[in-house]
C-alpha positions as CSV (number, residue, x, y, z in Angstrom):
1,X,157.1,92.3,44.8
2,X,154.0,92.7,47.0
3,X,153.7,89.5,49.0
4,X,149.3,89.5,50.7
5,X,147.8,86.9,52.7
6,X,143.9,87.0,52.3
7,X,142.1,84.0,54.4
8,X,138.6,84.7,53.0
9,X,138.0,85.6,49.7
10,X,134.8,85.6,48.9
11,X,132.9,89.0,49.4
12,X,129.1,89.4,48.9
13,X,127.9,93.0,48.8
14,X,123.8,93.5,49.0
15,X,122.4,96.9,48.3
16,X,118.8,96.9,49.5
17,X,117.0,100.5,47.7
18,X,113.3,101.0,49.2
19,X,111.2,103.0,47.5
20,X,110.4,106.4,49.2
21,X,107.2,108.6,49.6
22,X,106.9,111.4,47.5
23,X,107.8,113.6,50.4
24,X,111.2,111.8,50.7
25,X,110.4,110.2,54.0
26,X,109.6,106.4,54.2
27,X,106.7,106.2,56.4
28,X,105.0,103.1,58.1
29,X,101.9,103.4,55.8
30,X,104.8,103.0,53.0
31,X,105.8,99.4,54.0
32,X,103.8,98.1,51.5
33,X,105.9,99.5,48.3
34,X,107.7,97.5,46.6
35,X,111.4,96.8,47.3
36,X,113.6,96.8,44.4
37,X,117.0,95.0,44.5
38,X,120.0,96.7,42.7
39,X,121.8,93.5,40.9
40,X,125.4,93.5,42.2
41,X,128.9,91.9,41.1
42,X,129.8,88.8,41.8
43,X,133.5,88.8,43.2
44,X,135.4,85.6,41.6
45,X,138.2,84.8,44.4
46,X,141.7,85.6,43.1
47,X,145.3,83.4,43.9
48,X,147.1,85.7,42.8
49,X,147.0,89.3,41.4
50,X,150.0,90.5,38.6
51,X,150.3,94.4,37.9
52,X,146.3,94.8,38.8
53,X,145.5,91.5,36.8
54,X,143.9,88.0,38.6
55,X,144.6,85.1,38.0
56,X,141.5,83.2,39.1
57,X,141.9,80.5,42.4
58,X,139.6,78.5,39.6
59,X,142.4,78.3,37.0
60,X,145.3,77.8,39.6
61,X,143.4,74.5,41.3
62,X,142.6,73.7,37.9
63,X,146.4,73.6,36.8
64,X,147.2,72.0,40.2
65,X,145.3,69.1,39.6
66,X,146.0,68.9,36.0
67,X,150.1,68.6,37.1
68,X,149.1,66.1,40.4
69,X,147.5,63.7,38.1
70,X,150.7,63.8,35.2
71,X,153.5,63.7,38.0
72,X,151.3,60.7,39.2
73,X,151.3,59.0,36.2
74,X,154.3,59.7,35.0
75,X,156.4,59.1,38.4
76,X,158.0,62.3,37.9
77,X,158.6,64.7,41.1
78,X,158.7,68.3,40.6
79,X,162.3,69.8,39.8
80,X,164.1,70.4,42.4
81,X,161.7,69.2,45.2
82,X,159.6,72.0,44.9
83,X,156.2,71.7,46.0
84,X,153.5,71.4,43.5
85,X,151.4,74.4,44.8
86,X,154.4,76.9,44.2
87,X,155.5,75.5,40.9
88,X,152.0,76.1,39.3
89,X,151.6,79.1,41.1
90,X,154.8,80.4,39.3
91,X,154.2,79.4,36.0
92,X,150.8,81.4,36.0
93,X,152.7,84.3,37.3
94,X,154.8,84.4,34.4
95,X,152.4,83.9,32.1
96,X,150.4,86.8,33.1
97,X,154.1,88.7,32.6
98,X,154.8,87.0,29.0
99,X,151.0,87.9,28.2
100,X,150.8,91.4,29.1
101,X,154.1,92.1,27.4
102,X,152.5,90.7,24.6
103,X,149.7,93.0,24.5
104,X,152.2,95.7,25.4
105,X,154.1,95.3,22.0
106,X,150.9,94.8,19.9
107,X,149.6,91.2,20.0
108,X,146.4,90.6,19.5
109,X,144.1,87.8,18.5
110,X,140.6,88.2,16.7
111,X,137.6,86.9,18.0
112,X,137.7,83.9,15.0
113,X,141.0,83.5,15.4
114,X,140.3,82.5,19.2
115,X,137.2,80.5,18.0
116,X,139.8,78.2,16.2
117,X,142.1,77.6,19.1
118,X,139.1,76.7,21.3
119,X,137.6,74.2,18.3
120,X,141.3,72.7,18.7
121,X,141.3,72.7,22.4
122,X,138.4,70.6,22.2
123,X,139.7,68.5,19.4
124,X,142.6,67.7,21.3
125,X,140.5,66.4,24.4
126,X,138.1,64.3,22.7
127,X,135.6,67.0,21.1
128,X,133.2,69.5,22.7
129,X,131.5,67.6,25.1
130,X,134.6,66.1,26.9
131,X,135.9,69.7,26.9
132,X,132.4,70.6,28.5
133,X,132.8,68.4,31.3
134,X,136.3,69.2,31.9
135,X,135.0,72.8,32.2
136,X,132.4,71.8,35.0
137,X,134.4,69.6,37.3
138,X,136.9,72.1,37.1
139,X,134.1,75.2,37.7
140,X,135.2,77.2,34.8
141,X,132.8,79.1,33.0
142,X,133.1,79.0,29.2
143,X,134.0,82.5,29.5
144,X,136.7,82.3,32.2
145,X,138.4,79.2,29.9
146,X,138.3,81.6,26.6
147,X,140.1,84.4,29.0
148,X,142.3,81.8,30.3
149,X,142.7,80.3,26.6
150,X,143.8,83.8,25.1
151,X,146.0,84.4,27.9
152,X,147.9,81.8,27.2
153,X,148.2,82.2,23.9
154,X,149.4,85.5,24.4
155,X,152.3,84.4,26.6
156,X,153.7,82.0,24.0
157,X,153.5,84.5,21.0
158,X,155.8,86.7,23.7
159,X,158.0,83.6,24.7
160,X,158.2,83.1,20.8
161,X,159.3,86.5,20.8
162,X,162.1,87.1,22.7
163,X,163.5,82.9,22.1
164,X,163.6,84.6,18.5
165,X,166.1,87.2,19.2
166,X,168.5,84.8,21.2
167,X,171.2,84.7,18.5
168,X,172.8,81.2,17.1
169,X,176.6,81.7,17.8
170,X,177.9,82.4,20.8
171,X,181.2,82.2,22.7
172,X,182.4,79.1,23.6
173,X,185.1,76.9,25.1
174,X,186.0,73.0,23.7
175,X,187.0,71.2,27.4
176,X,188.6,68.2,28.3
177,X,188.1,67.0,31.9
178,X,189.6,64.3,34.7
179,X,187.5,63.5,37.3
180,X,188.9,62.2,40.4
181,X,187.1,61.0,43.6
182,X,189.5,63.5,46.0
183,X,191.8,65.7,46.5
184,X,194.6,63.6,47.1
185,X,194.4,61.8,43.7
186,X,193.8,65.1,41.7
187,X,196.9,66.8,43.3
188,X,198.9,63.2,42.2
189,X,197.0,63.3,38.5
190,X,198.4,67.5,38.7
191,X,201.9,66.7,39.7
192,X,202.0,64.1,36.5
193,X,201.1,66.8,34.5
194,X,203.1,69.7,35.4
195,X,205.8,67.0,34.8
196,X,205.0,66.8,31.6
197,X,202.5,63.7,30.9
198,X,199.8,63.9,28.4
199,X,196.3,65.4,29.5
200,X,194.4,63.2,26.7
201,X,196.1,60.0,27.6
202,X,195.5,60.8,31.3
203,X,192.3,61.3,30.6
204,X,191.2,58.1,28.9
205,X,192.9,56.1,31.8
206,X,189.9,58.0,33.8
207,X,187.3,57.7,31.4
208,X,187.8,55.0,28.8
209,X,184.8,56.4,27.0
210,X,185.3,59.8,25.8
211,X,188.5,60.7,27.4
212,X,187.5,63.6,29.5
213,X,185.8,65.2,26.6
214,X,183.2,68.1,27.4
215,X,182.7,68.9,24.1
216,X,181.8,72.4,22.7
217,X,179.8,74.6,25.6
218,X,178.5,78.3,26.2
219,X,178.6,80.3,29.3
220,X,175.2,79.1,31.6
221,X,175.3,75.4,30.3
222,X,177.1,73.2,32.2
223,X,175.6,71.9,35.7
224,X,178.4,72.7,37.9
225,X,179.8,76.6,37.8
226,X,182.4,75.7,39.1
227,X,184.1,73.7,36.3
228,X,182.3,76.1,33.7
229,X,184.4,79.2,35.5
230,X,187.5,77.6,35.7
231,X,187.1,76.5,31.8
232,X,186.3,79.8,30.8
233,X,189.6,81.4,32.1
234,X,192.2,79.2,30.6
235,X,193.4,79.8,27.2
236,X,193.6,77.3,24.7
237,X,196.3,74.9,25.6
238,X,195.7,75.3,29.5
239,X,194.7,73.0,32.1
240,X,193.6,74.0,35.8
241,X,194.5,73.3,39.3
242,X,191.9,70.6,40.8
243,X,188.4,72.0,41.2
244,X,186.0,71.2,43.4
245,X,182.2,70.2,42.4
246,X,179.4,68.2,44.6
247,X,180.7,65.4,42.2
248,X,184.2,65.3,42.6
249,X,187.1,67.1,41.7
250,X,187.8,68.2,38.3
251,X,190.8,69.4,36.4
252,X,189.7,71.4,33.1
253,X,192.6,71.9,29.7
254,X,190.8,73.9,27.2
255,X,191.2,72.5,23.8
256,X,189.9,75.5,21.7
257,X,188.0,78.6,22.3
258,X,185.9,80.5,19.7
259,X,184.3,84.0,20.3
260,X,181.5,83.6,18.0
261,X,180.7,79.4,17.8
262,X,177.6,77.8,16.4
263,X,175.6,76.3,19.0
264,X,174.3,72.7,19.3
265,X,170.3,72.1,19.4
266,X,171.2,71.2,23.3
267,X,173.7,74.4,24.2
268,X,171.1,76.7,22.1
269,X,168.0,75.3,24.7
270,X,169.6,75.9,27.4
271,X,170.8,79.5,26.1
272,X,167.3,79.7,25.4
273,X,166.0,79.3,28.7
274,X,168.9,81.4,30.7
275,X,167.6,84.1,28.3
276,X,164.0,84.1,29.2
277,X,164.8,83.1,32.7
278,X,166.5,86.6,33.0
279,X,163.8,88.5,31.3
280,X,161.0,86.8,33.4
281,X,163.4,87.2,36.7
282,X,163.5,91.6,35.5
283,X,159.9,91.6,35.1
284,X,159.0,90.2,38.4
285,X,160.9,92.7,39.9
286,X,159.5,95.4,38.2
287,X,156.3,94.3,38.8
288,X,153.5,94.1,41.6
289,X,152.5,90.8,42.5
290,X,149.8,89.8,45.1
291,X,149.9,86.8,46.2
292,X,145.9,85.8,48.1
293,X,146.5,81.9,48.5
């Protein structure tokens, strides 16, 4: 990954043609031809660039603002205290990935088609001219929302399409657990058991709720690795030596284990998005990104 500062991003290129004598040579008796001006690009500042693609600095402020204003109102603080600025900045990188992987296996979207989703964009914000003024404050074009429309939708049809291959069984493990506060209490709760108490009766003294219980899980779901590793390598019937987490200290008997077990709505969304965080994390690195902010 290519990694590029730019501090000025905005280039203006003038080409000045005068026209010459027939002779070739301009002369000062020639001053008084016309000058004719050869129309130029106008440059649109980038934020970032992705495999020769920009991402305009337009769309990124817009999305930055658009996110400011619902973690405002909502409260909410970005995950994991990351900033703002490198959160959105991300999510537009991966949708230029999930896009041009899109186009790469054969999406495409007709011009009506793209008509439509714009007619609902504008539905969904109040109708046309709400959508208009939207456009202005945020200095898009109605071109350069289409383009940033239609990416977009690109990306999800490609998120759509590789969430569709993530399968609905899986293996998993069926986990009791006793939390304890420290290390001295879990070696005392250990001793009781090697002795020969019962883990589910333990358990319940510890949590009077559920008992411990963990429930059915995949590889990638639980918060804490630690606990998920040491579940995964008992066998059914088998309970671990204390385990350490930022929580406390765990000890793990696995209940039952199934190779090929039917995931939960919850354990399939998070297989979901371990899947596509893997794919997205292989792109980048096969990928040249420029970042210009």
């Amino acid at each position: 990954m290519t990694r590029m500062r730019n501090s000025g991003i905005c280039i203006l290129i003038v080409i000045t043609c005068l026209a010459l004598v027939s002779c070739g040579i301009a002369s000062p008796e020639s001053s008084s031809t016309p000058t004719m001006a050869i129309p130029t690009p106008t440059f649109e500042p980038m934020a970032v660039i992705v495999n020769g693609e920009g991402v305009t600095m337009v769309q990124y402020q817009a999305e930055l603002d658009r996110y400011v204003i619902a973690t405002n109102e909502t409260g909410l603080s970005a995950p994991g205290g990351v900033e703002p600025r490198t959160l959105i900045l991300d999510e537009l990188i991966d949708e230029s990935l999930l896009a041009q992987a899109a186009y790469q296996s054969g999406f495409q979207i007709s011009q009506t088609d793209l008509e439509v989703r714009f007619a609902q964009l504008a539905d969904q914000l109040g109708g046309l001219q709400t959508l208009q003024d939207w456009q202005s404050h945020h200095g898009y074009t109605e071109a350069s929302l289409r383009q940033a429309l239609q990416r977009s939708i690109a990306a999800a049809w490609m998120r759509d399409k590789i969430l569709a291959n993530v399968p609905l069984q899986a293996e998993q493990v069926h986990a009791r657990q006793i939390l304890l506060a420290d290390e001295q209490s879990a070696l005392a709760v250990k001793t009781q058991l090697d002795a020969g108490s019962n883990f589910e009766q333990l358990a319940y003294q510890y949590d009077i709720v559920t008992g411990g219980d963990l429930g059915w899980f995949p590889r990638g779901f639980l918060n804490f690795t630690e606990v998920e590793t040491a579940a995964f390598s008992l066998e059914a019937g088998q309970y671990s030596d204390p385990v350490s987490s930022a929580i406390g200290w765990h000890i793990i008997k696995v209940v039952e284990r199934d190779p090929m077990h039917a995931l939960s709505p919850d354990s399939l969304l998070a297989v979901q998005h371990q899947t596509l965080s893997s794919w997205l994390a292989q792109r980048r690195a096969e990928s040249t990104i420029e970042i210009l902010l």
